[in-house]
C-alpha positions as CSV (number, residue, x, y, z in Angstrom):
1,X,63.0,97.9,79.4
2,X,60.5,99.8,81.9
3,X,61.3,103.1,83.2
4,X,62.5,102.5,86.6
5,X,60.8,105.2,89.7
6,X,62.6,106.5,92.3
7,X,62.0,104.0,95.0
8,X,62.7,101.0,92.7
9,X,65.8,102.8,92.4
10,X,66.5,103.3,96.2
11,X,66.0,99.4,96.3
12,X,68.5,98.7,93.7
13,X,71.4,101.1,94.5
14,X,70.9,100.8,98.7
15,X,70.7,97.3,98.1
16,X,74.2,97.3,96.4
17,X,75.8,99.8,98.8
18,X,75.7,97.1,101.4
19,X,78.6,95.4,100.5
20,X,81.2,98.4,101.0
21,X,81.7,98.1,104.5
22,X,83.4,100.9,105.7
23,X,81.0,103.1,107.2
24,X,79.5,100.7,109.7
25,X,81.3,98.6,112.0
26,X,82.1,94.7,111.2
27,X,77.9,93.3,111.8
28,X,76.9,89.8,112.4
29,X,74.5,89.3,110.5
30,X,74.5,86.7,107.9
31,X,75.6,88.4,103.8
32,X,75.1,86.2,100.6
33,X,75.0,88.1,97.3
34,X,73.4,84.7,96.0
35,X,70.5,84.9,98.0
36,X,69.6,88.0,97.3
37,X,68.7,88.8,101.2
38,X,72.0,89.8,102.7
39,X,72.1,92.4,105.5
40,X,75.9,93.1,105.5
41,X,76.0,96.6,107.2
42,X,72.5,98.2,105.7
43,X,69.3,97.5,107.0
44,X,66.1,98.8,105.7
45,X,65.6,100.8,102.9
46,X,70.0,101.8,102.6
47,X,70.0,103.2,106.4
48,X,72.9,102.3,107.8
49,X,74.7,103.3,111.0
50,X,78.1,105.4,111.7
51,X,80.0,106.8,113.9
52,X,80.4,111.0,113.7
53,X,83.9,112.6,114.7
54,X,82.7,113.6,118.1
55,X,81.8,109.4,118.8
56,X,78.2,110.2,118.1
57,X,76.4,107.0,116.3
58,X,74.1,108.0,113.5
59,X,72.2,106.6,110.6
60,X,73.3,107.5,106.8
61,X,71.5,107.1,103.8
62,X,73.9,104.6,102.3
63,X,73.2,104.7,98.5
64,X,75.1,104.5,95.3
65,X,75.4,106.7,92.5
66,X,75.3,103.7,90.0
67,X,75.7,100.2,90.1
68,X,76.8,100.4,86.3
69,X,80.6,100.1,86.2
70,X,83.3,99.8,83.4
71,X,85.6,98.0,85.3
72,X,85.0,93.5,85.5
73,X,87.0,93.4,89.2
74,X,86.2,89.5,89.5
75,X,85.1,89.8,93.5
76,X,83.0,92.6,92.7
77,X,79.0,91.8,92.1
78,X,78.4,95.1,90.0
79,X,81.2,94.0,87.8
80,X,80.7,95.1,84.1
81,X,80.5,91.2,83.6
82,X,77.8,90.6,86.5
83,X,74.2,90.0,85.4
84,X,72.5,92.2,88.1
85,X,69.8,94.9,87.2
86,X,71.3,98.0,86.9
87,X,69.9,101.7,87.9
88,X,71.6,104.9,88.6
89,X,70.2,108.3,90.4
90,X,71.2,111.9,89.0
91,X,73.2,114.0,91.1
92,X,69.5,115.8,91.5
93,X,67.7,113.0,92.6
94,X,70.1,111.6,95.5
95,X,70.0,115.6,96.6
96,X,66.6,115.5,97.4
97,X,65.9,112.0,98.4
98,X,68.8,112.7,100.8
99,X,67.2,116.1,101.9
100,X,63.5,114.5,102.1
101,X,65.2,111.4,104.3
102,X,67.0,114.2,106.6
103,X,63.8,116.6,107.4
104,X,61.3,113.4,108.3
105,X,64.6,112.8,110.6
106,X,64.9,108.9,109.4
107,X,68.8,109.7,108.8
108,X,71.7,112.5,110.1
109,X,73.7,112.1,107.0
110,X,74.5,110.7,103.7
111,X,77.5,107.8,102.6
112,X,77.3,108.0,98.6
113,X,80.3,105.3,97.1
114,X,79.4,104.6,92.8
115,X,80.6,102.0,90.4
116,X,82.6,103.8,87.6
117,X,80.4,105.1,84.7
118,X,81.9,106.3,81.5
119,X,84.8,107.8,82.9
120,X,86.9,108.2,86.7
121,X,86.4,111.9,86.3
122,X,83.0,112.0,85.1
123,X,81.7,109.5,88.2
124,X,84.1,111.7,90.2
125,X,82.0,114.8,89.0
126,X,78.6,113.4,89.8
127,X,79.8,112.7,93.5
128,X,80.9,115.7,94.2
129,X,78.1,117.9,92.9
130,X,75.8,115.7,95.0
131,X,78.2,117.4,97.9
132,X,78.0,120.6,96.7
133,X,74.3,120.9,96.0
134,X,73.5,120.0,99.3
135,X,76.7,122.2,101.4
136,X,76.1,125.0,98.8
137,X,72.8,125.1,97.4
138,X,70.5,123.4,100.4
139,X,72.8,124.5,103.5
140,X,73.0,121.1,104.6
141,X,74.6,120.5,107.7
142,X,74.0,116.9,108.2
143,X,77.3,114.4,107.6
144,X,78.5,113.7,104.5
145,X,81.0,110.7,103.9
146,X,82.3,110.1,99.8
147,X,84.0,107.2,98.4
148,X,86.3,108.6,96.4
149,X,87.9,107.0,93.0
150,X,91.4,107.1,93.2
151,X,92.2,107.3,88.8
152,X,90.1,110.5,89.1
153,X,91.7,114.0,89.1
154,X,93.1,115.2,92.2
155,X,91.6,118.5,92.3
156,X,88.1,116.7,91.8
157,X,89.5,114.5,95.1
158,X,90.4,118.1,96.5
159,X,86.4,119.7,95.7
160,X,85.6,116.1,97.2
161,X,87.3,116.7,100.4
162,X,85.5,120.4,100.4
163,X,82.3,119.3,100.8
164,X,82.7,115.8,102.8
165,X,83.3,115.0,106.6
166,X,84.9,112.3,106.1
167,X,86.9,110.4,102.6
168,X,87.1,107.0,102.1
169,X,89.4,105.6,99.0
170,X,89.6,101.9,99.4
171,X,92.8,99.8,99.1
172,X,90.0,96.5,98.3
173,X,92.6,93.6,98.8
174,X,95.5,93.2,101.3
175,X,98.1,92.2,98.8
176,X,99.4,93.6,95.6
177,X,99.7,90.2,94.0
178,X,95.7,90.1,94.9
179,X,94.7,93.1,93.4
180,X,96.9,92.6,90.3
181,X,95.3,88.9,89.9
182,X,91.5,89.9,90.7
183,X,91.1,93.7,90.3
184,X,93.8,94.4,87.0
185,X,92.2,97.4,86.1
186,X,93.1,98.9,89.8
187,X,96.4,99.6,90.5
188,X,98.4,99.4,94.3
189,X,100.3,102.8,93.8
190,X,97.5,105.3,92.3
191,X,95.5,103.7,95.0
192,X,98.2,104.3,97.7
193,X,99.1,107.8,96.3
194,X,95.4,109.4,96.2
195,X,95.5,108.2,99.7
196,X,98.8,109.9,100.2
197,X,97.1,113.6,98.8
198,X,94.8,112.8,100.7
199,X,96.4,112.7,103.9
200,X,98.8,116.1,103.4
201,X,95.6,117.3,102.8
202,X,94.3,117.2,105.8
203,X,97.2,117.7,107.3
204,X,97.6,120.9,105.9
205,X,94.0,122.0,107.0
206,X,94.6,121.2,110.2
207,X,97.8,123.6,110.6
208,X,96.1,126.0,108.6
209,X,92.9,126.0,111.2
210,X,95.5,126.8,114.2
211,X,96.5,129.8,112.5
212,X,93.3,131.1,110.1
213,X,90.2,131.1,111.6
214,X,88.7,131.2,108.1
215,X,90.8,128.3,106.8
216,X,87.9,125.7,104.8
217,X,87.2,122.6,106.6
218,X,89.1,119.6,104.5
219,X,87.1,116.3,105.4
220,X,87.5,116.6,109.3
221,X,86.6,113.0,109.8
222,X,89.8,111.9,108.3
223,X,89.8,109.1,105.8
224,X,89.1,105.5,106.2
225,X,89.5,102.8,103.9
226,X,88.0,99.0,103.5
227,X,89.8,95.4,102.7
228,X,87.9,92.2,101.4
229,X,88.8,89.6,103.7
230,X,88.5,86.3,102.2
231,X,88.9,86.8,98.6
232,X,92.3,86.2,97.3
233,X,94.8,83.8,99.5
234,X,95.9,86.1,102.2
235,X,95.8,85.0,105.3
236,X,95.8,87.1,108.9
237,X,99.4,88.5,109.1
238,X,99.2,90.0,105.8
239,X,96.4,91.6,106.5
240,X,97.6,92.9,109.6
241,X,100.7,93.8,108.6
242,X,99.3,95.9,105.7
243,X,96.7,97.6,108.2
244,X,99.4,98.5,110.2
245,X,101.0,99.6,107.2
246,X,98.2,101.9,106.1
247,X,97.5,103.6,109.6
248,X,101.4,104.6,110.3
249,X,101.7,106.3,106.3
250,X,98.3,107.7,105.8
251,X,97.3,108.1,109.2
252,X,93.9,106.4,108.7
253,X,91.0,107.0,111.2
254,X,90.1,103.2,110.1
255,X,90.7,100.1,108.1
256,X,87.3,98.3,107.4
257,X,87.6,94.9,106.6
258,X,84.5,92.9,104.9
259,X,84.6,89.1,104.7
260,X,84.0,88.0,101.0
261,X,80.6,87.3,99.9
262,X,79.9,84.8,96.6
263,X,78.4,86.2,93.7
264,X,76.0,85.2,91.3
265,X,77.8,83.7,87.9
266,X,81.6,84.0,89.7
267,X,85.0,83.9,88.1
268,X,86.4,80.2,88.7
269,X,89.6,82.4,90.2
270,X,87.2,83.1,93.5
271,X,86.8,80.6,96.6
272,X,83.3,78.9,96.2
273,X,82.4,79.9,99.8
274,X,82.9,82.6,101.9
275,X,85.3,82.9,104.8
276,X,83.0,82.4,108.4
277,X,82.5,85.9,109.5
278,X,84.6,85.0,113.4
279,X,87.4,85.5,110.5
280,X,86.3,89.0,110.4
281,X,85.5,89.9,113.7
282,X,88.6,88.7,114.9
283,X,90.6,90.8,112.5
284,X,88.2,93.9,113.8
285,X,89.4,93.0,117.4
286,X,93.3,92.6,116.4
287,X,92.6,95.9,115.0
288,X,91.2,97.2,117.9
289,X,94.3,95.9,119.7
290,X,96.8,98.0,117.2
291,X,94.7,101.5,117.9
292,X,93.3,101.2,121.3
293,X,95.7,98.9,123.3
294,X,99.2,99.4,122.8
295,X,99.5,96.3,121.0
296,X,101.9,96.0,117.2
297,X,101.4,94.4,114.4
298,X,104.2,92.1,115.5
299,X,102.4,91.2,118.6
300,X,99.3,90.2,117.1
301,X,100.6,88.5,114.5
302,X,102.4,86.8,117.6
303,X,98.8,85.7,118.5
304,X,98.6,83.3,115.1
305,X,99.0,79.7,114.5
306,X,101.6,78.6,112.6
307,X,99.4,79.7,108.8
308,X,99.5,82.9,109.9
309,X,95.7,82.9,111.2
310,X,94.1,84.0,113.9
311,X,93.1,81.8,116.2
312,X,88.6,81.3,115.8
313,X,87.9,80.3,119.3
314,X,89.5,82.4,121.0
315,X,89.8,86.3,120.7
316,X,93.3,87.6,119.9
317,X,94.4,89.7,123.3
318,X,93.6,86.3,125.0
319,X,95.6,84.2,122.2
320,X,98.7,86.5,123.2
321,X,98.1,86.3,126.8
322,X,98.2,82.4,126.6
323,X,101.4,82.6,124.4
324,X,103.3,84.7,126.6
325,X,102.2,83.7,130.2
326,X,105.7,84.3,131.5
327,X,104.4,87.9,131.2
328,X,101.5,87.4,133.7
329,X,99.7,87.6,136.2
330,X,100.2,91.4,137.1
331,X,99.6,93.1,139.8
332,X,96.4,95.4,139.5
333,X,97.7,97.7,142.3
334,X,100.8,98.2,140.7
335,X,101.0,97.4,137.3
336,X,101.4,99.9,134.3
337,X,98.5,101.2,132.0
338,X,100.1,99.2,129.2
339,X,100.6,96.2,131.2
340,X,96.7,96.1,132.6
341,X,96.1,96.8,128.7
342,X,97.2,93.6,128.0
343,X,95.1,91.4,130.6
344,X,92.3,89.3,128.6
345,X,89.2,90.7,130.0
346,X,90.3,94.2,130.8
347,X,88.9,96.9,128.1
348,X,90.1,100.6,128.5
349,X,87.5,102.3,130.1
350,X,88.0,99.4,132.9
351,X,92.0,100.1,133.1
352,X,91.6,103.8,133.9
353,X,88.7,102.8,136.3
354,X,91.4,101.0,138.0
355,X,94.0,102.8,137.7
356,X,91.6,105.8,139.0
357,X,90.7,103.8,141.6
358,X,93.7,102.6,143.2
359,X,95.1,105.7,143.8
360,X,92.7,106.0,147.2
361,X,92.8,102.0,148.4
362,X,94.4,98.6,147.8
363,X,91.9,96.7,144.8
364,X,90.4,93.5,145.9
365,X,89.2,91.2,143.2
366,X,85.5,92.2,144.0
367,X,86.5,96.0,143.1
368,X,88.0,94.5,140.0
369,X,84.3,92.3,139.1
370,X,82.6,95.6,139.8
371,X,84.8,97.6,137.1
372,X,84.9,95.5,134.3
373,X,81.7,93.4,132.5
374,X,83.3,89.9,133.6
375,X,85.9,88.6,135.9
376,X,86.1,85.3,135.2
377,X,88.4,85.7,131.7
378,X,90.4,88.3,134.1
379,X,91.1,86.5,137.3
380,X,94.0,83.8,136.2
381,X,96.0,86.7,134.9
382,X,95.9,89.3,138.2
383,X,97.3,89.9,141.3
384,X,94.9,91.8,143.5
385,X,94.6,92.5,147.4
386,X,94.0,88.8,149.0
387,X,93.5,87.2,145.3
388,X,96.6,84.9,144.1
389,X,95.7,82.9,140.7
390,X,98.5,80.2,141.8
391,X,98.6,78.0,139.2
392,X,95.2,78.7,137.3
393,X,97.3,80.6,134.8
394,X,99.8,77.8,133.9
395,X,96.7,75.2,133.6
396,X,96.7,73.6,130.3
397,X,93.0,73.7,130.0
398,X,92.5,77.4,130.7
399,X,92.4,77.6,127.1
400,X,89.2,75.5,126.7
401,X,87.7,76.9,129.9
402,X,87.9,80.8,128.9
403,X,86.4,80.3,125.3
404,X,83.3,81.6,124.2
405,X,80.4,79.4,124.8
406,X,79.3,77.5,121.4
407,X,76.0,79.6,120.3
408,X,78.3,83.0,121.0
409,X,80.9,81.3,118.3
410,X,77.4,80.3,116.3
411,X,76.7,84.1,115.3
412,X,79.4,84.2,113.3
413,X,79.1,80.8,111.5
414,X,79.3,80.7,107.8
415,X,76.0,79.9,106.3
416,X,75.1,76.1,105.3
């Protein structure tokens, strides 16, 4: 078998990072692992694109350590089992390719994630020296995000935590029963309890930084974590439900979910296609919903049909809105945050425009179209000075007339 070089290397292991989703946000372009030409959330040669603590977007070198792995998780295309071509970088190597990357100022960081090579703690090792060398021995003060393996030793987690900005330690599948039936060699509660050290972790750093000045950074991004979407049978509200879940006892910065892409040579226990990416998006926006807009898991779940999905057409804010109409419209002059939070077509930045705004004048429905992208998904669910909806909101086609237009829905179509 040739020697492989450096750059057939970076094609390999970039190439296989772009299935581990949570670094980037959900992306629309199309991802088959059959084809071999899936985009997923890298583009180009493993850049990808993040967002820093401060809401800063920048682009990471999005790499892995290895695509070897000792574990056969069925969903998973660098599997033990899978017939891919394999490579793996030294812990030297991914140092200076990161550090050569960083001073031609193609990236601002580095997102490292590794299948499992000869041991949990031995993988765990390599990651974290790759951390260190760069913190320690380069002074590098770019952004550093590690995916973490949650079998491996917690003070290796700990040294992990040291040297990274932000953690991620994926839960992979929304159900137990899922993981149990696809993944066996992963398990729900070490999973669930690294992310549970994790979290008094930071914690901790944070009350000791009020009180030290010299108190270490601890991975002051947080931690984040990702879900397949697709793979096993769960539908919407157990997703959902387990999100929620994960944010209110580990006090996630974000769940990451990635619709499930087919693999070369699958187990006959996986769907033969792939869930149409709208799946995903939708769940991204019900997720937005849960962090930005006041909205529970028990109101979005609300929002699906009677198999627990979220609707496809529609997005989910205006799936509850139709539910509930007894609930609108609502007066923009004298409404509550949470209540304009809740109108389809109102984001935040456009609530506390209004709510800014109509502290000095009465709001007509032409103030309202010039503080927010579009009015016409807002105006059957408003009151405004000289506007009255009368019955546009109890129409039974509003539905059909506030959906997306078809080639918006096509973006997110599953392949042919």
């Amino acid at each position: 078998m040739p020697r492989l070089d450096t750059r057939d290397k970076l094609a390999i292991l970039a190439d296989a990072a772009k299935y581990d989703a949570s670094c980037a946000s959900s992306g629309t372009a199309k991802r088959d692992s059959q084809s071999g030409k899936g985009i997923g959330s890298t583009e180009g040669m493993g850049i990808c694109h993040a967002y820093a603590p401060d809401g800063r977007c920048i682009s990471l070198l999005k790499i892995l350590l290895t695509n070897s792995c000792i574990f056969d998780c069925h969903y998973c295309i660098n599997r033990k089992s899978s017939n891919v071509r394999r490579a793996r970088f030294t812990a030297e190597e991914i140092v200076q390719l990161t550090l050569s990357f960083y001073k031609r100022n193609y990236i601002e960081g580095l997102f490292l994630s590794s299948g499992i090579i000869r041991s949990s703690n031995y993988t765990m090792e390599q990651i974290v020296e790759v951390a260190r060398s760069l913190r320690e021995d380069h002074d590098f003060r770019g952004y550093i995000h590690l995916k973490t393996i949650p079998d491996a030793d917690p003070e290796l987690i700990h040294q992990a935590g040291l040297y990274a900005d932000r953690i991620s330690i994926n839960v992979e599948l929304p159900t137990e029963t899922g993981l149990k039936r696809l993944a066996p060699e992963k398990n729900a509660a070490r999973i669930e309890g690294a992310m549970r050290e994790m979290k008094s972790e930071i914690v901790d750093r944070e009350d000791g930084s009020k009180r030290f000045k010299s108190a270490p950074n601890f991975a002051p991004a947080g931690q984040s974590t990702q879900m397949i979407v697709g793979a096993d049978s769960a539908n919407d509200c157990d997703i959902v439900i387990r999100a929620s879940g994960l944010y209110d006892r580990f006090a996630l910065r974000r769940v990451y979910y990635s619709a499930f892409s087919p693999i070369p040579d699958a187990s006959a226990v996986l769907p033969l296609q792939r869930p149409p990416l709208m799946r995903e998006h939708r769940l991204y926006q019900s997720d937005w919903l849960m962090r930005f807009y006041g909205f529970k898991s028990a109101d979005v779940i609300a929002a699906t049909d009677g198999s627990g999905m979220l609707p496809l057409d529609i997005d989910p804010k205006l799936a509850w809105a139709l539910k509930f109409r007894e609930h609108f419209p609502v007066d923009v002059n004298r409404a509550p945050r949470e209540m304009l939070l809740r109108v389809p077509g109102l984001g935040v930045k456009a609530v506390d425009r209004i709510l800014k705004s109509r502290r000095w004048r009465r709001l007509r429905l032409d103030d309202i179209a010039r503080l927010t992208a579009s009015v016409t998904k807002v105006r059957p669910f408003i009151y405004a000075e000289g506007w009255r909806p009368t019955l546009l909101t109890d129409r039974a086609d509003l539905r059909q007339r506030l959906k997306p237009k078809a080639e918006q829905l096509e973006l997110f179509a599953p392949a042919a």
